[in-house]
C-alpha atoms as one frame of an Amber mdcrd trajectory, in Angstrom:
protein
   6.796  -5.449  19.283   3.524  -6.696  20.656   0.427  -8.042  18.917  -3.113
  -8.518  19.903  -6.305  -9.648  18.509  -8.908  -8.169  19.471 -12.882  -9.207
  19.471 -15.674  -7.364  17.787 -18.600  -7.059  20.197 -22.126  -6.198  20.709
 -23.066  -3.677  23.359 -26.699  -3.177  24.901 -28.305  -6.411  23.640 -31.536
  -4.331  23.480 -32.644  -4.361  27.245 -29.257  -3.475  28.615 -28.563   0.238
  27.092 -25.115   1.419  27.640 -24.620  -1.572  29.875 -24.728  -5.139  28.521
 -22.114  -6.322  25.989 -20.661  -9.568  25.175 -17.327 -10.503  23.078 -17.715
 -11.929  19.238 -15.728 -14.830  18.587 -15.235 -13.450  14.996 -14.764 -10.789
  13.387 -11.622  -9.417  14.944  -9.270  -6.355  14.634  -5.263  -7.117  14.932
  -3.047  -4.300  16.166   0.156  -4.454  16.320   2.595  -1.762  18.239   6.367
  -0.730  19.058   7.892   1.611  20.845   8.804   5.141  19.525   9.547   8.817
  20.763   6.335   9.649  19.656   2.804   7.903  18.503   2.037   7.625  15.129
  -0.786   5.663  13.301  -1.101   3.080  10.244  -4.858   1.944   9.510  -5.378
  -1.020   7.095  -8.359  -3.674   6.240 -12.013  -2.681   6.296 -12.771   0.098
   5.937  -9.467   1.889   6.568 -10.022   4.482   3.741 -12.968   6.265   6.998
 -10.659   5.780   9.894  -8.531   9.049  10.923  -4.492   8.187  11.139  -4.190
  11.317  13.581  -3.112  10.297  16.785  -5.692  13.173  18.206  -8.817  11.238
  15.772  -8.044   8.251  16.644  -9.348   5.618  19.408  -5.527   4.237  20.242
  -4.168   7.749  19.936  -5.762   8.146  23.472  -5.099   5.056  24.801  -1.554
   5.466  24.100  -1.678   9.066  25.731  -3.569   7.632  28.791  -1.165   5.204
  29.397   2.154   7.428  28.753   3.453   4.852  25.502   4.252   6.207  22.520
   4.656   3.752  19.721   3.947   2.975  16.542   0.667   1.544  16.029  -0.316
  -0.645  13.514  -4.208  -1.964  13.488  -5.497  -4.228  10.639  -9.476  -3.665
  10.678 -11.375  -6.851  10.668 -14.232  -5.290  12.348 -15.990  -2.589   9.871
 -16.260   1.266  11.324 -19.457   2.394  11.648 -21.121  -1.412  11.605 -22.434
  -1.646  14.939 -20.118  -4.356  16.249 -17.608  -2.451  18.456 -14.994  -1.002
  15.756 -13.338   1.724  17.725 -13.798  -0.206  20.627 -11.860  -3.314  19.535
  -8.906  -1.031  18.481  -8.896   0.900  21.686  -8.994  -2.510  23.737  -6.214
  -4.081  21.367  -4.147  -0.729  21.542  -4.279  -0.738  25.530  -3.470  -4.450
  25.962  -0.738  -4.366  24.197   1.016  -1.041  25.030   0.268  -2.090  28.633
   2.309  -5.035  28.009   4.805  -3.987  25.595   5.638  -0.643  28.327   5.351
  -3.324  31.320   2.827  -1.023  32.905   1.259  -3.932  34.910  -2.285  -2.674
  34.676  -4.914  -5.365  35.237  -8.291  -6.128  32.359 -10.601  -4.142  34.842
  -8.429  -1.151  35.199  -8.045  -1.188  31.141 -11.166  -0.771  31.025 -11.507
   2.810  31.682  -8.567   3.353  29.890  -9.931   1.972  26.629 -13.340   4.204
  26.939 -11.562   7.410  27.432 -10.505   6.446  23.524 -13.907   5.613  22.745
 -14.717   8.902  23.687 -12.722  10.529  20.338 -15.231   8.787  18.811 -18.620
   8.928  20.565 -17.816  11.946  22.334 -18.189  10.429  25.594 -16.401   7.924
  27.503 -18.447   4.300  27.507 -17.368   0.728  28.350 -20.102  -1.123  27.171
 -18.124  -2.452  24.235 -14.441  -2.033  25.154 -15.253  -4.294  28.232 -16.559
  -7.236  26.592 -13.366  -6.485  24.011 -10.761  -6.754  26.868 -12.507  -9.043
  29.190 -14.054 -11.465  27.443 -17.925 -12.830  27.373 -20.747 -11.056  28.812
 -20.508  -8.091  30.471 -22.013  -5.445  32.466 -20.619  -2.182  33.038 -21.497
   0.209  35.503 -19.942   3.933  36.607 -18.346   1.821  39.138 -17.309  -1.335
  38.091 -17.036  -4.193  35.782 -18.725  -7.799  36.005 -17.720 -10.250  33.520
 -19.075 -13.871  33.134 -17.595 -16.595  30.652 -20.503 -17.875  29.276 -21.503
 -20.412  25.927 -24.287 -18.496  23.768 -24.864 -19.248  20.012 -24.857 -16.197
  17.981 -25.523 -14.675  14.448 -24.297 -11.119  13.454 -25.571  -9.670  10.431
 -24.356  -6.599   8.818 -26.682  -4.727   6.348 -24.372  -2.227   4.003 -25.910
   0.631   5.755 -23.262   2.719   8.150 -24.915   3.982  11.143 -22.710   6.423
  13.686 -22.849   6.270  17.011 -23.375  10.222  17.750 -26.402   9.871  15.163
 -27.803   6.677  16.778 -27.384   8.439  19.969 -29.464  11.482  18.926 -32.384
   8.993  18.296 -32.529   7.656  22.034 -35.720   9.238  23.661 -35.012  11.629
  27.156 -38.159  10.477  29.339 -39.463   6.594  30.111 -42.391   5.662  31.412
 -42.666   3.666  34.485 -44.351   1.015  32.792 -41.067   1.183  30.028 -38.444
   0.717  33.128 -40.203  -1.917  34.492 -40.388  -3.850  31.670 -36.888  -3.126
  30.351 -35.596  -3.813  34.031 -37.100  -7.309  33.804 -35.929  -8.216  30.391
 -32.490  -7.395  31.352 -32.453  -9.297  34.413 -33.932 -12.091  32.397 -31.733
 -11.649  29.875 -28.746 -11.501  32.653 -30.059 -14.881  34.161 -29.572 -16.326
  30.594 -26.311 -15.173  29.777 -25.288 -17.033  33.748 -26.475 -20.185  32.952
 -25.730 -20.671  28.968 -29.520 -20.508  27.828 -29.912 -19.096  24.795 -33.750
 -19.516  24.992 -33.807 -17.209  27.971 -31.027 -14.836  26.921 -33.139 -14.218
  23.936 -36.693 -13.291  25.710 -34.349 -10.801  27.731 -33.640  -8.992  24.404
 -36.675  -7.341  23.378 -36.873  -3.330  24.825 -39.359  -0.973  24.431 -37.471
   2.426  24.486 -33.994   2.252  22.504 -34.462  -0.187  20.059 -37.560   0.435
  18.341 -36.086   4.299  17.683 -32.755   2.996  16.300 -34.605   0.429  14.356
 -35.738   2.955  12.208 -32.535   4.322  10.770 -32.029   0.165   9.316 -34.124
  -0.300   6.599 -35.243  -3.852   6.487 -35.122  -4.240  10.351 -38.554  -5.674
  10.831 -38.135  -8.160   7.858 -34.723  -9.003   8.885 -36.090  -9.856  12.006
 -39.381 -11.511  12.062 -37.426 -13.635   9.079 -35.167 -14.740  11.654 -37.175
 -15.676  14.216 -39.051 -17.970  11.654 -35.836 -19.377  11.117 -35.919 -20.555
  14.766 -34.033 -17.042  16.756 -35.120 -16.842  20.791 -34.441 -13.100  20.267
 -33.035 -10.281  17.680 -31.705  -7.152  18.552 -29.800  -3.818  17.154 -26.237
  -4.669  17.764 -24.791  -1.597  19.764 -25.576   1.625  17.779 -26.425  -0.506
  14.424 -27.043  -1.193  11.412 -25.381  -4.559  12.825 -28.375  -6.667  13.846
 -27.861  -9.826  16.774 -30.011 -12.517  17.372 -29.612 -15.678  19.681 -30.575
 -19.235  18.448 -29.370 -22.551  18.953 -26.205 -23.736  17.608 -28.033 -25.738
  15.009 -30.257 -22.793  13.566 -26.920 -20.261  12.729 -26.602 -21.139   9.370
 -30.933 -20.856   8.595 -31.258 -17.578  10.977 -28.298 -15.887   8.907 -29.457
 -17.045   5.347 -32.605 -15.562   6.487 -31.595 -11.981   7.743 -28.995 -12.008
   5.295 -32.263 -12.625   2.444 -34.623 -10.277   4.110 -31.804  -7.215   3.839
 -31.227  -8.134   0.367 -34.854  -8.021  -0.099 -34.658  -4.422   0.298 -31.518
  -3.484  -1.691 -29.488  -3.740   1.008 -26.332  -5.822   0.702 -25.364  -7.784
   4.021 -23.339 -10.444   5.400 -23.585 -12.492   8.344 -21.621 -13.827  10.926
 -22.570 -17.014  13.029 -20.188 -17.024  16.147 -20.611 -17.821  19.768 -20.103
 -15.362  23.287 -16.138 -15.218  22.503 -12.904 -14.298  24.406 -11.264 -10.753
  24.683  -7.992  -9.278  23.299  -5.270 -11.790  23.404  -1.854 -11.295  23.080
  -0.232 -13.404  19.834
């Protein structure tokens, strides 16, 4: 048998659509497997009760497919579906570490990568790595059609999660077809500012790379509170706030000193609005690790 935690994440980081992501150091899905003749499925932990046990529904099904293992797979949820924080990603990156282990397969992070997004695409209906990369490599990341760049890097972070599921098909639906020049541009240098941040450790500058004009303010609508939650935490001392992948999971980037007011804050302003949340103050973490 073989077990792995495996990170939540946040994908896109507002300027960095279907590109950025970095690794949570908390919450965190474990998933435990062993070999069998063929794969079956037991789902427990948050949210369990919305995740399909078919092998053919299910993220790890496909991993375990891709990578010709059968087994028995076992995956307690720590990260909520439909939250925003990399769900089906952390399974499918926890599934394809271990089974790549546990079948001595020999397979390096990078080339697990596309492995783990062809589950991701049971889900989303396509195939993308912006959150299964960050899950099995660790820290920020920035995933291309053609390759994978990670970077270790030390960022304080607060996740909060409004009581609001959001999935990624209908967040996806949202995201406009045509962008200005004067959109790219701007989103172009946010994201390299935001890129220049993430390099050196400065939270300051990783947060004025946040802020895009074309995805976020669309998906932004489908969270009610957003704009509370967020001009609440930027009083509370954020550099920048964000919709964490799809949503309703909202990020924002302080300093280590400001977690606990910039979560009591976001957490207040979504409660505010009838919306129970929770928050989680964490740092840029690690990806899946064998136990």
């Amino acid at each position: 048998m073989r077990t792995v935690r495996a990170p939540a994440t946040s994908a896109n980081l507002g300027s960095g659509f279907d590109t950025f992501g970095v690794a949570l150091g908390r919450p965190a899905d474990i998933v435990r497997v062993e070999r069998a003749n063929r794969t079956t499925i037991e789902v427990t932990g948050a949210g369990a009760q919305y995740i399909p046990e078919d092998p053919e529904r299910n993220t790890v099904g496909a991993v375990a497919e891709a990578l010709d293992a059968p087994a028995h797979i076992r995956i307690d949820k720590g990260v909520r579906p439909a939250s925003g924080l990399g769900s089906s990603a952390a399974s499918a990156a926890g599934a394809a570490v271990a089974l790549n282990d546990l079948y001595d397969r020999g397979l390096s992070r990078e080339e697990l990568v596309p492995i783990a997004a062809e589950g991701e695409a049971v889900v989303a209906g396509t195939p993308h790595a912006d959150n299964v990369a960050p899950a099995l490599l660790g820290g920020f990341t920035v995933a291309t059609a053609e390759r994978v760049h990670s970077v270790a890097t030390s960022v304080p972070l607060v996740v909060c999660l409004p009581e609001e599921p959001i999935s990624t098909r209908d967040a996806r639906q949202v995201v406009p077809d045509d962008v200005s020049i004067e959109e790219m541009v701007e989103t172009v240098g946010r994201a390299a500012t935001l890129t220049v941040g993430m390099c050196r450790s400065e939270p300051e500058l990783v947060g004025s790379g946040m802020d895009d004009s074309v995805v976020t303010p669309r998906r932004a609508q489908l969270i009610t509170g957003y704009d509370d939650a967020v001009a609440a935490a930027e009083e509370a001392g954020a550099y920048g706030v964000t919709v964490s992948g799809s949503g309703p999971g909202v990020v924002a980037v302080c300093g280590a000193d400001d977690r606990r007011s910039v979560a009591s804050a976001m957490v207040g302003a979504f409660e505010e609005h009838g919306a129970d949340a929770r928050a989680y103050r964490t740092d840029v973490g690690r990806g899946a690790e064998l136990l």
